[in-house]
VEXLUMRO-872492 format. One record per residue (C-alpha): residue number from 1; residue in three letters; x, y, z. Coordinates in Angstrom, 3 decimals. Each point is the difference from the previous one (the first is absolute). Last residue first. Layout:
N
{rec NUM; "ALA"; {X; Y; Z}}
...
END
This chain:
245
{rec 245; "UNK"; {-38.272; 24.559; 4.076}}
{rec 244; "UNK"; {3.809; -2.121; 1.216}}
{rec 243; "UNK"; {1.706; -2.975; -2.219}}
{rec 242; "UNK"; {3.381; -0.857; 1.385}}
{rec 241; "UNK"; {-0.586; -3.218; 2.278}}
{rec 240; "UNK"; {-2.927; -1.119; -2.434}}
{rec 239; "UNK"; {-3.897; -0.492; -0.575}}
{rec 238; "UNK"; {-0.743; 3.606; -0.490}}
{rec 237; "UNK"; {-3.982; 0.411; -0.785}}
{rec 236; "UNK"; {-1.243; 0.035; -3.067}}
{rec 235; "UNK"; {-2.918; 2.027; -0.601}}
{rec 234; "UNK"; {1.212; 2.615; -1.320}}
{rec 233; "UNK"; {2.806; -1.386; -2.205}}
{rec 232; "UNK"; {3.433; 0.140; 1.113}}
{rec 231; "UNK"; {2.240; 2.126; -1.714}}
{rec 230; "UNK"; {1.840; -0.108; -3.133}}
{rec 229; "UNK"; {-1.978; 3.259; -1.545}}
{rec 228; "UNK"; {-1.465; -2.296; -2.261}}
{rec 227; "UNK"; {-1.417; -2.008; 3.047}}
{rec 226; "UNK"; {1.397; -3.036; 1.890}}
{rec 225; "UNK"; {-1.626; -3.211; 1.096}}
{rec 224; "UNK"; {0.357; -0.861; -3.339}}
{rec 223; "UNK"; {3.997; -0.659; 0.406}}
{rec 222; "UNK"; {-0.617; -2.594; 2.655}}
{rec 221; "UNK"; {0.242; 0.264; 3.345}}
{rec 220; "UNK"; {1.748; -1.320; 2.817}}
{rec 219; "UNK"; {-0.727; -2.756; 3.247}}
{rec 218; "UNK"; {2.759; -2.194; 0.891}}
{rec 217; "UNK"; {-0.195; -3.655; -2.007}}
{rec 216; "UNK"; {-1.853; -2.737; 1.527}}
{rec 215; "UNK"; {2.542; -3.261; 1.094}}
{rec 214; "UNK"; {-0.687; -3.346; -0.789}}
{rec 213; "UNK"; {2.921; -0.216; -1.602}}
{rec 212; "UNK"; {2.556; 0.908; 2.509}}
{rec 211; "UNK"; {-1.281; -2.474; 2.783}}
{rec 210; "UNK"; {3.247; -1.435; 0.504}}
{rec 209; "UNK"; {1.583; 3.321; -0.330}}
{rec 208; "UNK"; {-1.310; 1.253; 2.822}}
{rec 207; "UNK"; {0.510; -3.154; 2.427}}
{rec 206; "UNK"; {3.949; 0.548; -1.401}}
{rec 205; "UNK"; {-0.074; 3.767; 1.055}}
{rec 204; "UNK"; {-1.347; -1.116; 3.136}}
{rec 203; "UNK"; {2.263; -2.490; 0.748}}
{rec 202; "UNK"; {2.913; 2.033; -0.716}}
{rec 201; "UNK"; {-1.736; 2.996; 2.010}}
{rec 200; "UNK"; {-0.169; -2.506; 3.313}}
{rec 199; "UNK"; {4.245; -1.264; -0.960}}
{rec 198; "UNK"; {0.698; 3.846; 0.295}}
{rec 197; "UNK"; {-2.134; 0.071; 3.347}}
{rec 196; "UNK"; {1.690; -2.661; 1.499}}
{rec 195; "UNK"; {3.669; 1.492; -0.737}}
{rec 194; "UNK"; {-0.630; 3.136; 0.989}}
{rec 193; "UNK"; {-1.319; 3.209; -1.352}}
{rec 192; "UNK"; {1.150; 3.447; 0.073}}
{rec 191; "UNK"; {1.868; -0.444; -3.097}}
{rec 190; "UNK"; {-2.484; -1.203; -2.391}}
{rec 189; "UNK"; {-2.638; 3.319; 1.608}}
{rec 188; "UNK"; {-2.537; -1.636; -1.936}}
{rec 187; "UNK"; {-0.293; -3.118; -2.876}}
{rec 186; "UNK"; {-2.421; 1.250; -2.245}}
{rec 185; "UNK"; {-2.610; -1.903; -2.539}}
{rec 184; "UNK"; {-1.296; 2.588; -2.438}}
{rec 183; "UNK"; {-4.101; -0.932; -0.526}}
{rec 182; "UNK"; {-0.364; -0.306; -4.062}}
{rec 181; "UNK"; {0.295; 1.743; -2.628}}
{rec 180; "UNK"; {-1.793; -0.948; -3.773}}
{rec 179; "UNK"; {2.619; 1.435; -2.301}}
{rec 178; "UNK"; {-1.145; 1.965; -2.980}}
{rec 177; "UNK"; {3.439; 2.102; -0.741}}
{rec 176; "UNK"; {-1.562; 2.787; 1.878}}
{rec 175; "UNK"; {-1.069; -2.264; 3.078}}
{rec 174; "UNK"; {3.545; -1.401; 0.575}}
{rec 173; "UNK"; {1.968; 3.019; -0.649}}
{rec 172; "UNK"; {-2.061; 3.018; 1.243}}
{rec 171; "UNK"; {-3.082; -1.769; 2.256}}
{rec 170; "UNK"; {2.312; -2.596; 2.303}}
{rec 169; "UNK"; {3.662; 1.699; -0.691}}
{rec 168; "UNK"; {-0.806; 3.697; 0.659}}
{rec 167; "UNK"; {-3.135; -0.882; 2.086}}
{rec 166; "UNK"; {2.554; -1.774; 2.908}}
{rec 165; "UNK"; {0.412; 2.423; 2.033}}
{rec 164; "UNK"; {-3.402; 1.044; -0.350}}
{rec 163; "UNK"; {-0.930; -3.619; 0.707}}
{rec 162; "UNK"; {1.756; -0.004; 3.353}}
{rec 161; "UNK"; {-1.390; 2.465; 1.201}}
{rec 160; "UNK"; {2.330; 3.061; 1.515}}
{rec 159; "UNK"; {3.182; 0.256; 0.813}}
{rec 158; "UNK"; {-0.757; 1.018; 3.884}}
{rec 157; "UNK"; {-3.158; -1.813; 0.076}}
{rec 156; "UNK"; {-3.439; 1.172; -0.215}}
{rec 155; "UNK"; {-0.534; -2.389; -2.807}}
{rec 154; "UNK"; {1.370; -2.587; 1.518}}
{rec 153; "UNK"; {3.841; -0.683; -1.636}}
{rec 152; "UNK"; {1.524; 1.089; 3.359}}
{rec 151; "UNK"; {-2.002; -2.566; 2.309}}
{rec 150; "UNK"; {1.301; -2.461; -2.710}}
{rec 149; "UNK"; {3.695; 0.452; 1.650}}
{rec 148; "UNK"; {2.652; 1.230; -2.343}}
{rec 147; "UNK"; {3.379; -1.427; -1.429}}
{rec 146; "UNK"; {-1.859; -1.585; -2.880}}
{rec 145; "UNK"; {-0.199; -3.204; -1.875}}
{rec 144; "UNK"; {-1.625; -0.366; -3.320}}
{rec 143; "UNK"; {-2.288; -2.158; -2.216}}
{rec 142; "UNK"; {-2.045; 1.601; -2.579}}
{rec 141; "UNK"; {-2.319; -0.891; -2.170}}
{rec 140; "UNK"; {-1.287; -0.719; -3.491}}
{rec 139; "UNK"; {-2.673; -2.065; -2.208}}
{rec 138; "UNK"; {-0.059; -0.359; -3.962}}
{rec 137; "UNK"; {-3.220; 0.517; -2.161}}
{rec 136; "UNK"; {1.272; 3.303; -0.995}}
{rec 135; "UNK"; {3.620; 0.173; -0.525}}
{rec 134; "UNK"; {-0.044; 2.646; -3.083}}
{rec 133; "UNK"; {-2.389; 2.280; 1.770}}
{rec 132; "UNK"; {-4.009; 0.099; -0.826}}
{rec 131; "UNK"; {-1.087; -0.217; 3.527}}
{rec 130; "UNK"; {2.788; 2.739; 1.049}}
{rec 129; "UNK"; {2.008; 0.742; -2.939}}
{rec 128; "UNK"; {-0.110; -0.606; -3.831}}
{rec 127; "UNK"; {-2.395; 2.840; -1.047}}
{rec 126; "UNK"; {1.276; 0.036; -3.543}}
{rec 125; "UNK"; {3.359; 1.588; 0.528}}
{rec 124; "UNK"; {1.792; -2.292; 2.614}}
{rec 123; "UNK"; {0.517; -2.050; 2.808}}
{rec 122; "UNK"; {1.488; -3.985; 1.051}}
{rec 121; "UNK"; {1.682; -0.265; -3.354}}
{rec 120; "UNK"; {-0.051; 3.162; -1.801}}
{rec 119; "UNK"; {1.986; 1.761; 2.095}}
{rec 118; "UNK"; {1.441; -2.305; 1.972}}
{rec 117; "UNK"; {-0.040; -1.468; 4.294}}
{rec 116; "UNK"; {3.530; -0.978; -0.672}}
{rec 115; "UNK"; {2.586; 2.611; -0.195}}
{rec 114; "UNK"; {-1.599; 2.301; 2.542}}
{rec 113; "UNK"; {-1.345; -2.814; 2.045}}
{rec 112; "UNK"; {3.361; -1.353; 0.284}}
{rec 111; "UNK"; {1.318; 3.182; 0.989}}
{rec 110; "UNK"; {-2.323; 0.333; 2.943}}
{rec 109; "UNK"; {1.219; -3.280; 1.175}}
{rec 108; "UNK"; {3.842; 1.040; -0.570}}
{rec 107; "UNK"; {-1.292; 3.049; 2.051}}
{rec 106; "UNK"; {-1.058; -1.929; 2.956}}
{rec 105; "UNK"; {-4.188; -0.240; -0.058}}
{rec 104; "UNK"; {-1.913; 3.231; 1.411}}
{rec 103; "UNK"; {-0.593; 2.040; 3.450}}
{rec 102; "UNK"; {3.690; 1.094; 1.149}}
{rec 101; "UNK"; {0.731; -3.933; -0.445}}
{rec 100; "UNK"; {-2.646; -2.919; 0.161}}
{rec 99; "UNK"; {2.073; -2.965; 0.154}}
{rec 98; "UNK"; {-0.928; -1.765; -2.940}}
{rec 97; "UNK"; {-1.954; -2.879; -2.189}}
{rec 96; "UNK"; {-1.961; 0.648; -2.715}}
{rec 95; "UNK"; {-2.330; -2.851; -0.739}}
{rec 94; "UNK"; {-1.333; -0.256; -4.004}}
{rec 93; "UNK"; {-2.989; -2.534; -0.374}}
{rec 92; "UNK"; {-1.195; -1.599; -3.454}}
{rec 91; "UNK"; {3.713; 0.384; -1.412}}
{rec 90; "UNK"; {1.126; -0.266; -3.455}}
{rec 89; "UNK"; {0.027; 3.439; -0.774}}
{rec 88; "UNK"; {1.773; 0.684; 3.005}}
{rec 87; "UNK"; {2.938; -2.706; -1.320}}
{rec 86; "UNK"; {-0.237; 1.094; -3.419}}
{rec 85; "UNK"; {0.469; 3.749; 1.192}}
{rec 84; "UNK"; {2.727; -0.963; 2.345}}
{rec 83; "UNK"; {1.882; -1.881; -2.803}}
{rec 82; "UNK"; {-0.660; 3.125; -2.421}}
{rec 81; "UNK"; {1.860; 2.028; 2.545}}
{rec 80; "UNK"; {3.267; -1.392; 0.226}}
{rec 79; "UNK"; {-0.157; -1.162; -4.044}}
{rec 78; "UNK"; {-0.237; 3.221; -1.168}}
{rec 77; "UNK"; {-3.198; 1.831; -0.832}}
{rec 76; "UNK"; {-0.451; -0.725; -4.240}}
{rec 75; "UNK"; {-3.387; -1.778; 0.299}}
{rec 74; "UNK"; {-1.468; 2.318; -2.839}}
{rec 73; "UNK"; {-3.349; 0.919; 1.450}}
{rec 72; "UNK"; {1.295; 0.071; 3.375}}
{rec 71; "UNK"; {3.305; 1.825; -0.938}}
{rec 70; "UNK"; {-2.107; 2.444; -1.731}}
{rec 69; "UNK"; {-1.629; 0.395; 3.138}}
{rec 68; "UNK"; {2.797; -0.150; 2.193}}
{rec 67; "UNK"; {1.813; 2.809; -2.009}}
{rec 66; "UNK"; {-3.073; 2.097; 0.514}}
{rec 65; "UNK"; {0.134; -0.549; 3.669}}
{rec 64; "UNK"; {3.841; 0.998; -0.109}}
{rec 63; "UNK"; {0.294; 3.038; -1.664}}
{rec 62; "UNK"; {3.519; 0.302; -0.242}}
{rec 61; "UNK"; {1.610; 2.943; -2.318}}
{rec 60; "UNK"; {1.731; -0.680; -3.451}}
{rec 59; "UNK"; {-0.938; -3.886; -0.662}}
{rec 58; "UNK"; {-3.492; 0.522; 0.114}}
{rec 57; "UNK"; {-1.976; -2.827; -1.078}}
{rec 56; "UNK"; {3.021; -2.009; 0.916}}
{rec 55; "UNK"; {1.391; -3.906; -0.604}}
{rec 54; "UNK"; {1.298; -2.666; 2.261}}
{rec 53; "UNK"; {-1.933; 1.822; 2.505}}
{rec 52; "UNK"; {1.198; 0.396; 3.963}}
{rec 51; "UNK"; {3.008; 1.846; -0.920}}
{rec 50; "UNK"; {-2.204; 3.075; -0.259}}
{rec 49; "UNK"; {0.138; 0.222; 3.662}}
{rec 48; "UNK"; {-2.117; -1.681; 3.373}}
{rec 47; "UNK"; {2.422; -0.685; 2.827}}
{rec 46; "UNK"; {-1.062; -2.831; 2.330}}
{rec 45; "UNK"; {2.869; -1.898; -1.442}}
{rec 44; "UNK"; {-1.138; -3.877; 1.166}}
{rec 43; "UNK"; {3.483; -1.467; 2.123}}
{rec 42; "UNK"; {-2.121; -3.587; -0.219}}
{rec 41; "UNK"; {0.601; -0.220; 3.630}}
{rec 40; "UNK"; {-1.384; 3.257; 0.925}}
{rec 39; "UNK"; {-3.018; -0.531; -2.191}}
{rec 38; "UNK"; {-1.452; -3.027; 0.763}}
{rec 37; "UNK"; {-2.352; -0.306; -2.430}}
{rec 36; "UNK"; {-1.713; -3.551; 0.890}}
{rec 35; "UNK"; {-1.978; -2.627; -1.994}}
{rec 34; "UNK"; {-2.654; -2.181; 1.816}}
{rec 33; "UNK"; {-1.956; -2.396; -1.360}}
{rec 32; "UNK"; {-3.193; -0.935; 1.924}}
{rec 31; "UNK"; {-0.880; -3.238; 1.963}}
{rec 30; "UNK"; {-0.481; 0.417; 3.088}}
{rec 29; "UNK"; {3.681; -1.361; 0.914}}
{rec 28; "UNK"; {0.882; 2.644; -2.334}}
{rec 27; "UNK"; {-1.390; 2.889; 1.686}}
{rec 26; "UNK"; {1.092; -0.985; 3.050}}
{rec 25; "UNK"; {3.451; -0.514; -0.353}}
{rec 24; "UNK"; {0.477; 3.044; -2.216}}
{rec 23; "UNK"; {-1.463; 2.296; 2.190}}
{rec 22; "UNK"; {1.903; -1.447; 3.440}}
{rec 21; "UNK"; {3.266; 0.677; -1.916}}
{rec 20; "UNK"; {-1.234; 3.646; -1.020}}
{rec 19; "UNK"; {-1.006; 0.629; 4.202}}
{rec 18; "UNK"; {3.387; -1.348; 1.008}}
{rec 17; "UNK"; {1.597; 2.538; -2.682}}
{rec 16; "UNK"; {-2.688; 2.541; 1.440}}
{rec 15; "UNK"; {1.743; -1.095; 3.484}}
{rec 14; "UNK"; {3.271; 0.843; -1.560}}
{rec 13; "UNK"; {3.170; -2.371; -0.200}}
{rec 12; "UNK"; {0.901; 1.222; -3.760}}
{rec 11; "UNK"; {-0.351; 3.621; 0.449}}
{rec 10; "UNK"; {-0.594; 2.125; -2.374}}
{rec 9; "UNK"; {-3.860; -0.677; -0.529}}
{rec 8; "UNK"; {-2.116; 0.827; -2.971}}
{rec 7; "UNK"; {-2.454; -3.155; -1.194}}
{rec 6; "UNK"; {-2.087; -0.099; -2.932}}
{rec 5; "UNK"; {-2.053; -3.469; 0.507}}
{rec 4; "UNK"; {-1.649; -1.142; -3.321}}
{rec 3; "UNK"; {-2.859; -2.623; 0.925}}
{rec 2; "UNK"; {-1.127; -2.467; -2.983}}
{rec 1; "UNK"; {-3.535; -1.044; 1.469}}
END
């Protein structure tokens, strides 16, 4: 598989840097080709403006996911952006990698999204989203590393389930732009751990990976599980962290 690893971290001596390193290692002694995004290093502008397009729709007020489309039909994006999108593109797998902060990815991670994840590229007019989205036939998770203890991440926990937490990035950015999601892999309570148990998630991140392939995809559902009125048909029954009769 060609593997593209989007990784947000600061700080150069990190455990998720540890966790990246292990990533690549395994992934290509197994075989696959692995590009990474690391997006602190490469200094990527999270900021989404009208300088993103060599050329506007609109030049006299920003709309920006009309700009991407014409900039997806025209390839005019600049050339910071239309590397990531050849690189995703590209891709049969897409990891995020982060420290989950205040609920979500690191703004620059967020931002990268924003710039990246196009109008009429990975969703669009014409029913392009969900099982008809721009990067259907591709796979997706997430990796992360949090500074809570699974107990809390139960869904009678104090924050909640884990795949609530989660449904913004799982069901509204991978599964809208036709992503197939699978399990998250986290790394808990990072710096509440010790040495031993950091090198335990290590292996088990890399025993994860090793297997990636064979993996099934989360459950979801496709667009014709859902009425005119864009809900669920009678009949269907919710399959999904954030679907509720």
């Amino acid at each position: 598989m060609k593997i593209l690893i989007v990784f947000a971290h600061p700080e150069s001596a990190s455990f998720g840097r540890a966790m990246l390193d292990r990533s690549v290692r395994t992934l290509c002694s197994s075989g696959h080709e692995v590009a990474v995004s690391d997006l602190y290093a490469m200094n990527f502008n999270p900021v989404a403006a009208g300088q993103d397009f060599t050329e506007r729709r609109f030049p006299h007020a920003l709309q920006y996911d009309r700009e991407q489309k014409l900039s997806s039909q025209r390839h005019t994006f600049t050339p910071d952006i239309q590397a990531e999108i050849d690189k995703l593109l590209a891709c049969d797998l897409l990891i995020l990698q982060f420290p989950l902060w205040w609920f979500s990815v690191p703004a620059i991670m967020k931002g990268w999204i924003d710039r990246v994840f196009a109008n009429g590229t990975v969703y669009g007019s014409g029913g392009m989203r969900f099982d008809n989205g721009g990067l259907k036939g591709r796979r997706a998770m997430l990796a992360l590393t949090t500074g809570c203890f699974p107990e809390m991440m139960e869904p009678d926990g104090l924050l909640g389930h884990r795949d609530v937490i989660l449904w913004h990035l799982q069901h509204g950015t991978f599964g809208y732009s036709g992503l197939q999601v699978l399990q998250p892999f986290v790394g808990w309570a990072i710096q509440y751990t010790d040495e031993t148990e950091r090198h335990a998630i290590l292996d088990r991140y890399e025993a994860r990976l090793r297997s990636i392939g064979e993996e099934e995809p989360m459950p979801t559902h496709a667009l014709s599980d859902f009425a005119a009125d864009w809900r669920l048909k009678p009949g269907v029954e919710p399959r999904t962290a954030g679907h509720r009769r």
